[in-house]
Each structure stands twice: as C-alpha cells, then as structure tokens.
C-alpha positions as CSV (number, residue, x, y, z in Angstrom):
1,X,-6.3,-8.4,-10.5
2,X,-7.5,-8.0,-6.8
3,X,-9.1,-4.4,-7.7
4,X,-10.9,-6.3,-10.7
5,X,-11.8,-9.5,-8.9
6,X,-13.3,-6.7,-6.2
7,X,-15.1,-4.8,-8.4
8,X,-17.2,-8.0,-10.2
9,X,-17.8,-9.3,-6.5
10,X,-18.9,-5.8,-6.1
11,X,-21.7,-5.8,-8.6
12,X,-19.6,-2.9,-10.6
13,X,-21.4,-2.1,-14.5
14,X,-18.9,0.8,-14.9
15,X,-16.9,0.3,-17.8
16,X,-14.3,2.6,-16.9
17,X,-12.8,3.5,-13.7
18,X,-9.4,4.2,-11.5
19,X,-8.8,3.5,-8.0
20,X,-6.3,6.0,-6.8
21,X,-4.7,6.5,-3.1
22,X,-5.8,9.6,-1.9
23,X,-3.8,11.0,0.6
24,X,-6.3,12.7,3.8
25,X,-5.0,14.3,6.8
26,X,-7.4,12.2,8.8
27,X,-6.4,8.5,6.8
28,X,-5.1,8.3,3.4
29,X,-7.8,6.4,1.4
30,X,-8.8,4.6,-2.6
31,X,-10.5,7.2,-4.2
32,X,-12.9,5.1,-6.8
33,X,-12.7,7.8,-9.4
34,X,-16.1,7.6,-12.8
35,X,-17.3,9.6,-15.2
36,X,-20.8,8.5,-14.8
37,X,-22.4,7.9,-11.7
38,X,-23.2,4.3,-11.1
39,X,-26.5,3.5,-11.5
40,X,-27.3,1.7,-7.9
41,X,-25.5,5.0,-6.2
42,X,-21.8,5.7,-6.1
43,X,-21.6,5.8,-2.7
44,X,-23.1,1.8,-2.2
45,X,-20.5,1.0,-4.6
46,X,-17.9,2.4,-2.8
47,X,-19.0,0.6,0.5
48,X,-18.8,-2.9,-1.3
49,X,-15.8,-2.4,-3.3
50,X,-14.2,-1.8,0.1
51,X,-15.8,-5.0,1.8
52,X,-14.7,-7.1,-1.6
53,X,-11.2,-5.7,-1.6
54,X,-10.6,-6.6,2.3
55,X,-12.0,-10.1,1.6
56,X,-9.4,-10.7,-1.0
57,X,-6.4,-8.8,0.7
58,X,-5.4,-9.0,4.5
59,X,-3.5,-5.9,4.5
60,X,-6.2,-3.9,3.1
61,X,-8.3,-5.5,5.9
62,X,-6.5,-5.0,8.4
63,X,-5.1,-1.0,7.5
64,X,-9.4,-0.7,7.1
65,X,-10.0,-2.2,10.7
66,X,-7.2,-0.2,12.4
67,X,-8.3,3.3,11.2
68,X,-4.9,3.6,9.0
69,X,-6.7,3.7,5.9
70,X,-10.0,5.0,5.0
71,X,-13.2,3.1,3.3
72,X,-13.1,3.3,-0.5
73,X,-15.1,6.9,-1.7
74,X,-16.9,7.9,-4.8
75,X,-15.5,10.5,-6.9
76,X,-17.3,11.4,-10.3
77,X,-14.8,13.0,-13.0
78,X,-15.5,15.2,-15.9
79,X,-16.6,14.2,-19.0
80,X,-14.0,12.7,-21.2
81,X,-11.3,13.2,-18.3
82,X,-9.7,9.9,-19.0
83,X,-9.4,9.9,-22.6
84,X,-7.8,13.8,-22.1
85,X,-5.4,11.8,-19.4
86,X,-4.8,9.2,-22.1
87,X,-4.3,11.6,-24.8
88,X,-1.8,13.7,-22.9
C-alpha cells in the first residue's frame, strides 16, 4: 500500500506500472517501470514518487539519504510487455 499511497501523493495518472529493485554497481535502486510515458515527464515522476515513498517509509529515507540506495528512475517498457508478462 506504501508504493500506492506514494504514487497518488505523487500526482501519478498511469494506470499501469511496477516498481522493481534494480540492482546498480553504484546503488541498487526502484526502477518505476510504464508503457507510456507520463504525461508531466517520466523523469518528474520519478523524483516525486521517491520524495512520497521516503515520507511514508523511514527506511527508504534513510537508505535514500545515506547513498545506499538510489532515487526512484523512469523506465518506459514495450508495448503490451505486461500483458505478455501476465500471459506467460
């Protein structure tokens, strides 16, 4: 419910997506993973869905302030890649 509650604090109008751990050798990181861009930029969305999940979870916060995990980044998917993920 936290990624949810983030998202609508967020401003999010995507009605499908998956936030995934991505694993970096910098900083593992949420990949915020569309099939359409969102309208107001993918990027900005990114940024507040990353402020709205550390205001709703200190661990996220405070991986986010000490460099252990990265900010939240875009990631636009194919076409019908989640119903194909579904279906298989």
């Amino acid at each position: 419910p936290q990624v949810s509650q983030a998202m609508e604090a967020a401003g999010g109008t995507l009605s499908g997506y998956v936030l995934a751990p991505v694993w970096d050798d910098a900083a593992p990181f949420y990949g915020l993973f569309v099939e359409e861009p969102e309208a107001g930029g993918l990027d900005a969305l990114a940024a507040k869905l990353d402020a709205a999940l550390g205001e709703r979870n200190v661990e996220y916060a405070s991986k986010r302030q000490s460099g252990r995990l990265g900010p939240v980044r875009g990631r636009v998917v194919p076409a019908g890649f989640f119903a194909r993920f579904d279906r298989d």
